[in-house]
Every structure is written in structure tokens, then in C-alpha cells.
C-alpha positions in Angstrom: 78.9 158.3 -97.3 81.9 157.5 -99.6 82.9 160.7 -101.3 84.8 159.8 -105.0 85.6 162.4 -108.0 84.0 161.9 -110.8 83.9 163.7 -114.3 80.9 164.2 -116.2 80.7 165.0 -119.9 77.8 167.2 -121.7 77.7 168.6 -125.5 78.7 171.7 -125.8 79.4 174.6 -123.5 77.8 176.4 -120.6 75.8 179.6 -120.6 77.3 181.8 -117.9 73.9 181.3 -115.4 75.1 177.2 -115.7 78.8 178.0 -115.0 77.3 180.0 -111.9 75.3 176.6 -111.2 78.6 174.8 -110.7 80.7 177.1 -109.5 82.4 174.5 -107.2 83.2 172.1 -109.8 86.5 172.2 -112.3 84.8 173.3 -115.9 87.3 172.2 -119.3 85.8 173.3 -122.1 86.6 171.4 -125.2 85.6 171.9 -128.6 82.4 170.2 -128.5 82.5 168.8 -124.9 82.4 170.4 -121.3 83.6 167.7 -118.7 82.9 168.6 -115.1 84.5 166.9 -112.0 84.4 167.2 -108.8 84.0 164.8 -105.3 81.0 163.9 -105.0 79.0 161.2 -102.5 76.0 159.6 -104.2 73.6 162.0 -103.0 75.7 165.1 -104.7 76.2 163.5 -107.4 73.0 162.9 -108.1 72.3 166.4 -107.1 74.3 167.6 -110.0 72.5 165.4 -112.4 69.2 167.2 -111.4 70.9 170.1 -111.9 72.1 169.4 -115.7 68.4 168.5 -116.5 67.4 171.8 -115.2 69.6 173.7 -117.5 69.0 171.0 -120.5 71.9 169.9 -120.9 72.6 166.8 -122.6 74.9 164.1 -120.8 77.3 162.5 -122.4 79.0 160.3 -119.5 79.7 160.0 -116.3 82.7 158.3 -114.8 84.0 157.7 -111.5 87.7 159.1 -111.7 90.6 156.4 -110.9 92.5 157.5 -107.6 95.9 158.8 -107.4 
């Protein structure tokens, strides 16, 4: 499968047992955003997507990153 970077956006911030949940991904926290990216294929990303569910987190976006 085609591997792409994407970011994904939740309100808020991370408690430390969801920063440990995706500890392979960048994490920026902004005020009242957290975007996290990383390369993904389709069946990791939606891997991570179960995985913000589990920690109730609410998405914001997701967006496939342009390539440089």
C-alpha cells in the first residue's frame, strides 16, 4: 500500500498515557489544537483513528499532507 503523511487535528491536548499512544507520530501543541502527522498507509491510518476514539478524543480534521 501507498504510504502518504497526513496531519490530523483534535481539541485540545493529550494526557501523557495518549502522548505514549503515539509516540511515533510528530505532536504540536497549539493553544486549543493538537495536530498529529505522520506517514501512514490506509490501514495505519485508520489504526490511529481507532486509537483517538479510544482515548476520546475529538477530531477535528484530517488531511493528506501535500509532498515536498
Amino acid at each position: 500500500m501507498t504510504r502518504h503523511t497526513y496531519e490530523i487535528r483534535v481539541i485540545g491536548t493529550l494526557s501523557p498515557a495518549a502522548c505514549e499512544a503515539f509516540a511515533g507520530m510528530q505532536v504540536e501543541v497549539g493553544p486549543t489544537v493538537t495536530i498529529l502527522s505522520g506517514d501512514f498507509d490506509q490501514r495505519d491510518l485508520h489504526a490511529v483513528l481507532n486509537r483517538l476514539r479510544t482515548f476520546d478524543l475529538e477530531l477535528v480534521g484530517v488531511r493528506q499532507a501535500p509532498r515536498t
